[in-house]
C-alpha atoms as an extended CHARMM CRD file, in Angstrom:
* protein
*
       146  EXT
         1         1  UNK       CA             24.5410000000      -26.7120000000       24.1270000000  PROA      1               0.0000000000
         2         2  UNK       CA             22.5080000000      -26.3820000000       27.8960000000  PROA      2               0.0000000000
         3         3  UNK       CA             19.2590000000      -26.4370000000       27.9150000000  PROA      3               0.0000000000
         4         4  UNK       CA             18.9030000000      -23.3890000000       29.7360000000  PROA      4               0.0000000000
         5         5  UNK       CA             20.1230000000      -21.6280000000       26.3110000000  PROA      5               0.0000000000
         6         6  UNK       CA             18.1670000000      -24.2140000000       24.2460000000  PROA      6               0.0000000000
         7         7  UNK       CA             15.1690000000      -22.8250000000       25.8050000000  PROA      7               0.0000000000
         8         8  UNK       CA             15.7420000000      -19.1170000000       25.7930000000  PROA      8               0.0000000000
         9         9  UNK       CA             16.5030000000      -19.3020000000       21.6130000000  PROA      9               0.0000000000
        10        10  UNK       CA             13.2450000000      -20.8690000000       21.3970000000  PROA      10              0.0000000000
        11        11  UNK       CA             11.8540000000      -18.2150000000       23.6030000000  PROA      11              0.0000000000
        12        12  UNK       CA             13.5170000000      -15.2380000000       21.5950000000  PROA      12              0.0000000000
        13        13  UNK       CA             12.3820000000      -17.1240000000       18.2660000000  PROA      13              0.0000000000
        14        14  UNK       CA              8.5050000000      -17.5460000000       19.6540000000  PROA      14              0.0000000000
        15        15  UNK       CA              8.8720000000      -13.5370000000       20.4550000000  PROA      15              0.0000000000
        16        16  UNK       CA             10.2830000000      -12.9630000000       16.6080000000  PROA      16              0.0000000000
        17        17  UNK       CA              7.2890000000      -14.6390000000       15.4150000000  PROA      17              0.0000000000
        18        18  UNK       CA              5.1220000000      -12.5200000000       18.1190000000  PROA      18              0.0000000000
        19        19  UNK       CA              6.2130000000       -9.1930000000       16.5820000000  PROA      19              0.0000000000
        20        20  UNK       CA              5.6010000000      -10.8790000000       12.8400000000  PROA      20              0.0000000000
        21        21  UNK       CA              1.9750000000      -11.7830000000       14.0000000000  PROA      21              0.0000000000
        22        22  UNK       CA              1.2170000000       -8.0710000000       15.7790000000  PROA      22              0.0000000000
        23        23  UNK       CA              2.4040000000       -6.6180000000       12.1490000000  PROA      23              0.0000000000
        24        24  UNK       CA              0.6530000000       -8.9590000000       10.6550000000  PROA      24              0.0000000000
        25        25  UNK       CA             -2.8220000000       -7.7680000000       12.5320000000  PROA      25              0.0000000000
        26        26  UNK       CA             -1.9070000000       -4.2530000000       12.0150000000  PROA      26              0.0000000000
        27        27  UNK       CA             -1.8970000000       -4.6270000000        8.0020000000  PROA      27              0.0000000000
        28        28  UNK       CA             -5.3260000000       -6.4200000000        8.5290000000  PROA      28              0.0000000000
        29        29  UNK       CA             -6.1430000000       -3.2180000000       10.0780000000  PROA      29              0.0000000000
        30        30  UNK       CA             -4.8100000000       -1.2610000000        7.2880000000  PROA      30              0.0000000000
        31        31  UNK       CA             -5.9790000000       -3.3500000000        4.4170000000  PROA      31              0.0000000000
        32        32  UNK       CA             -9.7770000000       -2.5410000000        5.9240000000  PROA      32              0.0000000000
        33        33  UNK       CA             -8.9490000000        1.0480000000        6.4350000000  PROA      33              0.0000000000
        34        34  UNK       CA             -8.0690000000        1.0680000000        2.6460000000  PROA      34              0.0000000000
        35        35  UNK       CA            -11.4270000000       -0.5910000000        1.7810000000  PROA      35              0.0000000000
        36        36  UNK       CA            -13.4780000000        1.6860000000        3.8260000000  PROA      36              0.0000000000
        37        37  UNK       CA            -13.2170000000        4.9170000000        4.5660000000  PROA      37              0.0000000000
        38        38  UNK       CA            -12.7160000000        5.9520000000        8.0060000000  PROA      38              0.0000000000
        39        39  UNK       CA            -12.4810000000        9.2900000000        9.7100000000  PROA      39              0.0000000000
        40        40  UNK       CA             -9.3130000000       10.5360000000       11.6970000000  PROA      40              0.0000000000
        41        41  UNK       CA            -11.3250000000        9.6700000000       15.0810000000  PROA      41              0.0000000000
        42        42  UNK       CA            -12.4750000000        6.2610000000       14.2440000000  PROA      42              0.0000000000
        43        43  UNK       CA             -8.4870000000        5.4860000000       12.7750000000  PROA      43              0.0000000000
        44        44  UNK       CA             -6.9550000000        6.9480000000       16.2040000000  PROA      44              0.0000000000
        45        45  UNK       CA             -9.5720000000        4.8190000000       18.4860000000  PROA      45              0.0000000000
        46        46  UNK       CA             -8.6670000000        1.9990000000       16.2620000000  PROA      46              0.0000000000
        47        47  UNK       CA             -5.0360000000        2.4930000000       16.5710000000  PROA      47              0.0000000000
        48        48  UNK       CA             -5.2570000000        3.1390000000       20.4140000000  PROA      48              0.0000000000
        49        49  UNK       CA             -7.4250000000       -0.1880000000       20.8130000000  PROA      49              0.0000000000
        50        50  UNK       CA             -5.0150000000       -2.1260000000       18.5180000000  PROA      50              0.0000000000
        51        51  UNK       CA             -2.1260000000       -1.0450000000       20.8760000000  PROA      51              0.0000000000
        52        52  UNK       CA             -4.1610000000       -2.0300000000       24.2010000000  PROA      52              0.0000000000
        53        53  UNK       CA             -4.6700000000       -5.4420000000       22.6750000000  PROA      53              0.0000000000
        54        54  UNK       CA             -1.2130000000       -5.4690000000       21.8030000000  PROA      54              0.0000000000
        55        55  UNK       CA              0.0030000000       -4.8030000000       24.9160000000  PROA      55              0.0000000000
        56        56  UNK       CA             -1.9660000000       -7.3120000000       27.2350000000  PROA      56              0.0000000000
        57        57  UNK       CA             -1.0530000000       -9.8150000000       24.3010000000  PROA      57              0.0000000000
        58        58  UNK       CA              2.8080000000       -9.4120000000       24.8340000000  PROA      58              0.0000000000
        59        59  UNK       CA              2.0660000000       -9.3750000000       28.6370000000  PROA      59              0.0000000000
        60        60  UNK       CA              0.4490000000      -12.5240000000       28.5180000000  PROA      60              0.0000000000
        61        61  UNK       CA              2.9720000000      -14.0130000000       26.4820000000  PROA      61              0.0000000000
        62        62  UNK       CA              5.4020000000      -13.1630000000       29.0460000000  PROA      62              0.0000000000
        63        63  UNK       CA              3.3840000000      -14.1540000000       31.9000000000  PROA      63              0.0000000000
        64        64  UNK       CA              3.2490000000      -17.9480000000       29.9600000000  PROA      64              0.0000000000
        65        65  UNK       CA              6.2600000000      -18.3620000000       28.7850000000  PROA      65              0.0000000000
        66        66  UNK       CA              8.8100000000      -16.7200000000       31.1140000000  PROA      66              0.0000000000
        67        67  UNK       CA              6.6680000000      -16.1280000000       34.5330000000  PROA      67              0.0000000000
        68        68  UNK       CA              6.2880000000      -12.6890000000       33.8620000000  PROA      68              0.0000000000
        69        69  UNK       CA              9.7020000000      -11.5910000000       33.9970000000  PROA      69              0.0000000000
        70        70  UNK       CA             10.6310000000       -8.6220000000       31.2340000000  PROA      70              0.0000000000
        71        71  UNK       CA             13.7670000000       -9.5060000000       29.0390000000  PROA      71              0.0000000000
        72        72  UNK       CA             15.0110000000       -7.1590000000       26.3150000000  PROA      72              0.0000000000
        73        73  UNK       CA             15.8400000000       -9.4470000000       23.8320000000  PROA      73              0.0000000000
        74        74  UNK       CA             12.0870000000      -10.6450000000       24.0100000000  PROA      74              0.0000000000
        75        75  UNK       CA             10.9260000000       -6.6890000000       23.1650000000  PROA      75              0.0000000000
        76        76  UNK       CA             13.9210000000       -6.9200000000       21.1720000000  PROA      76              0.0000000000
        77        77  UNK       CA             12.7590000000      -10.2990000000       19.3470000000  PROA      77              0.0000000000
        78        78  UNK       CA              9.4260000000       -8.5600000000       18.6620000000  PROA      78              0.0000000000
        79        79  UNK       CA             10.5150000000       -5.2670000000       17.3790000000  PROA      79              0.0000000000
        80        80  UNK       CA             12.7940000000       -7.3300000000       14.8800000000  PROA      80              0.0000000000
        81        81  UNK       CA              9.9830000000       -9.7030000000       13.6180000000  PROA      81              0.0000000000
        82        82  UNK       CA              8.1660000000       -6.9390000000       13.1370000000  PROA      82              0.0000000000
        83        83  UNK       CA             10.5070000000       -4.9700000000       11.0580000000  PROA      83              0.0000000000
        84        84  UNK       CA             11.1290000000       -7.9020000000        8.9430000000  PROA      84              0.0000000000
        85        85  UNK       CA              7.5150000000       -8.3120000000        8.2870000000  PROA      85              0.0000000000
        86        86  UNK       CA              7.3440000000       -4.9240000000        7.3820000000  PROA      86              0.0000000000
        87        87  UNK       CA             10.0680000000       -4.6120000000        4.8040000000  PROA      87              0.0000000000
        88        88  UNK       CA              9.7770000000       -8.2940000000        3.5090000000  PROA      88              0.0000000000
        89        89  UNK       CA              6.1900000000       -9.2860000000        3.4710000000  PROA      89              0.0000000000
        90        90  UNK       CA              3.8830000000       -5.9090000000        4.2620000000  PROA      90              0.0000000000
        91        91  UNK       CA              3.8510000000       -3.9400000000        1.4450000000  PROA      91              0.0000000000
        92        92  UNK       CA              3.1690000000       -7.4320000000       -0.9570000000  PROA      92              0.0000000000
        93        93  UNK       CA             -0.0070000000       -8.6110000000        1.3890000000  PROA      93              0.0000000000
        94        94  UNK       CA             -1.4120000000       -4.9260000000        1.9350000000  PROA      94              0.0000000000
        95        95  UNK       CA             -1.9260000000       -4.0700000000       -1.9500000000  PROA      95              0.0000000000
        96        96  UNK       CA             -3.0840000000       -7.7040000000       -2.9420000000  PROA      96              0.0000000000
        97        97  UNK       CA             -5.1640000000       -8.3490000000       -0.4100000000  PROA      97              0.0000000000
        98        98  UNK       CA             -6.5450000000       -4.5360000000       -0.7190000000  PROA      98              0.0000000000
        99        99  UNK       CA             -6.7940000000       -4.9430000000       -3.9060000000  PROA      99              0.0000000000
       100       100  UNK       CA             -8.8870000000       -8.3890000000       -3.9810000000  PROA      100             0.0000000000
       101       101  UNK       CA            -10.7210000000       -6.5390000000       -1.0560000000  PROA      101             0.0000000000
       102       102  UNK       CA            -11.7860000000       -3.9560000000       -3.3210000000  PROA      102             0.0000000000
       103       103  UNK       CA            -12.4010000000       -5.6510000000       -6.4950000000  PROA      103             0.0000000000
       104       104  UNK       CA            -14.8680000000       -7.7820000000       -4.0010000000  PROA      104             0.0000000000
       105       105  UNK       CA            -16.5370000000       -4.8930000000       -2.7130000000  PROA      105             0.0000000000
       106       106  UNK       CA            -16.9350000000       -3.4570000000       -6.3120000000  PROA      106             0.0000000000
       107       107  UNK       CA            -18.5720000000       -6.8520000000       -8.0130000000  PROA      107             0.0000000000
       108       108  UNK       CA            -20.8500000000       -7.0900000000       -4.7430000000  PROA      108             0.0000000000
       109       109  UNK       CA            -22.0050000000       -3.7900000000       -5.4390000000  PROA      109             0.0000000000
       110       110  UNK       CA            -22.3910000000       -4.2220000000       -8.5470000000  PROA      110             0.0000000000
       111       111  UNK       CA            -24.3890000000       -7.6460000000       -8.2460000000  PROA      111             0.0000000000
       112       112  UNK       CA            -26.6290000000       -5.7040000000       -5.9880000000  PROA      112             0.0000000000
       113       113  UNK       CA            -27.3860000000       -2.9480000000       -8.1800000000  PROA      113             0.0000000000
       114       114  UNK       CA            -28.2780000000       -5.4760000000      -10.9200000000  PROA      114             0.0000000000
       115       115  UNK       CA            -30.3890000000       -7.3580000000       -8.9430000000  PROA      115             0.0000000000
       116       116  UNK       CA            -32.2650000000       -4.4410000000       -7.3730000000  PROA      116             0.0000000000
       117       117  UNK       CA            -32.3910000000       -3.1860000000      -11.3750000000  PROA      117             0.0000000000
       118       118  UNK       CA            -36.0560000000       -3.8340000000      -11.4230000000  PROA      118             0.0000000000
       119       119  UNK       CA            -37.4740000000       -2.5060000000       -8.2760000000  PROA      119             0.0000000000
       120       120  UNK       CA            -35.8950000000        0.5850000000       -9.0740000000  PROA      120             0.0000000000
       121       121  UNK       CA            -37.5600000000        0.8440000000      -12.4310000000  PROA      121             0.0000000000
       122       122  UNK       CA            -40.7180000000       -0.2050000000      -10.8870000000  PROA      122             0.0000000000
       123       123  UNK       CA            -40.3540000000        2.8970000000       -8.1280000000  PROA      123             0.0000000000
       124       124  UNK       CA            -38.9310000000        5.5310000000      -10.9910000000  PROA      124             0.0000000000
       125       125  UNK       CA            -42.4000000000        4.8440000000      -12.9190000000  PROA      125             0.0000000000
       126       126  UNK       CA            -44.3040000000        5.2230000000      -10.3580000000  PROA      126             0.0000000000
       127       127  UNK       CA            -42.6350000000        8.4650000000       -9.4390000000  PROA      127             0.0000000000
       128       128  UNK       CA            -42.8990000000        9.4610000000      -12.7680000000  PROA      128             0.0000000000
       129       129  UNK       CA            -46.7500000000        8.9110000000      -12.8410000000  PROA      129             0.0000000000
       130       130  UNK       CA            -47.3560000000       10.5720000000       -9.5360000000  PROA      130             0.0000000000
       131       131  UNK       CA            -45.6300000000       13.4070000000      -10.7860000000  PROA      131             0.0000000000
       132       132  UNK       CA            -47.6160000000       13.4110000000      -13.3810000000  PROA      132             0.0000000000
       133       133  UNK       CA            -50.6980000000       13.3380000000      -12.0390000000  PROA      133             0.0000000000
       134       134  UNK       CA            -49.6760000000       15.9910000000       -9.1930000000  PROA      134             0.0000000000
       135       135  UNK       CA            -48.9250000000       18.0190000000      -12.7750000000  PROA      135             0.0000000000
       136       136  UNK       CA            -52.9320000000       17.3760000000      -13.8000000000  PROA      136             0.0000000000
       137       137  UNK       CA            -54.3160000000       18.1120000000      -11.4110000000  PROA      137             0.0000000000
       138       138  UNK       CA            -52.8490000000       21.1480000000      -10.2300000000  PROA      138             0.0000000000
       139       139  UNK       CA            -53.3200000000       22.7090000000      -13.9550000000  PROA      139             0.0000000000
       140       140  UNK       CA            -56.7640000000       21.5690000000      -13.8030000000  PROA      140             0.0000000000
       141       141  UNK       CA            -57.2390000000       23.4540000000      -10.3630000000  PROA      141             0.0000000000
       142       142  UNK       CA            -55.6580000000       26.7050000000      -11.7940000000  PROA      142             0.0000000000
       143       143  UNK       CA            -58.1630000000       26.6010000000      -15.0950000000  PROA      143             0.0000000000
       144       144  UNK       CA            -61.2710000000       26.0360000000      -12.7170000000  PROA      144             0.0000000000
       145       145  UNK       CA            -60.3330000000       29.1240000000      -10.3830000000  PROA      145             0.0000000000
       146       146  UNK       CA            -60.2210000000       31.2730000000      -13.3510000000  PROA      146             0.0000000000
């Protein structure tokens, strides 16, 4: 086999394994948008961003490895890597790793809450005495205007 070919498999292989890796940051991107809530606005600057990055990824990528020139079977490359991705390995890796992500987030919280268990005792009792004094003394007003 020439060279010539040599290199451009190993070209259309690197730009399989550049479409894997784009789908690969867009889960990350989903598995955070299923940990946290986001509104439509901050998802559609997210996705517009992503796609910016995206694009001056794959044009540097082509710039390096084949002087800038555009070949279809590199776009083609990447659209296949990233549809194997997606129906092989997506859907596994975005509900374990949301799922650890959550669980995380929920023992965290949780840790928190325990920890902070006795300031907010301490704050509820002294709420509870204020209010209780506020309750004294404004009684005690009302029977000494009478």
């Amino acid at each position: 086999m020439s060279q010539n070919i040599m290199t451009e498999a190993a070209f259309a292989a690197r730009c399989i394994g550049m479409g894997a890796l784009i789908a690969v940051a867009y889960d990350l991107l989903r598995i955070c948008r299923r940990c946290m809530k986001h509104s439509r606005f901050l998802v559609s600057l997210e996705d517009f961003l992503f796609w910016v990055i995206c694009a001056i990824f794959i044009f540097l990528v082509l710039y390096q490895e084949n002087n800038g020139i555009l070949r279809w079977y590199c776009i083609g490359g990447a659209l296949i890597g990233m549809l194997l991705y997606g129906k092989i390995v997506s859907p596994y890796f975005v509900f374990v790793m949301s799922t650890i992500c959550k669980k995380t987030i929920h023992l965290v919280s949780k840790g928190i809450s325990i920890l902070t268990w006795p300031i907010h005792m301490l704050f509820c009792g002294i709420r509870k005495n204020i209010k209780k004094l506020c309750k004294f003394f404004t009684k005690r007003k009302k029977t000494e205007n009478k």
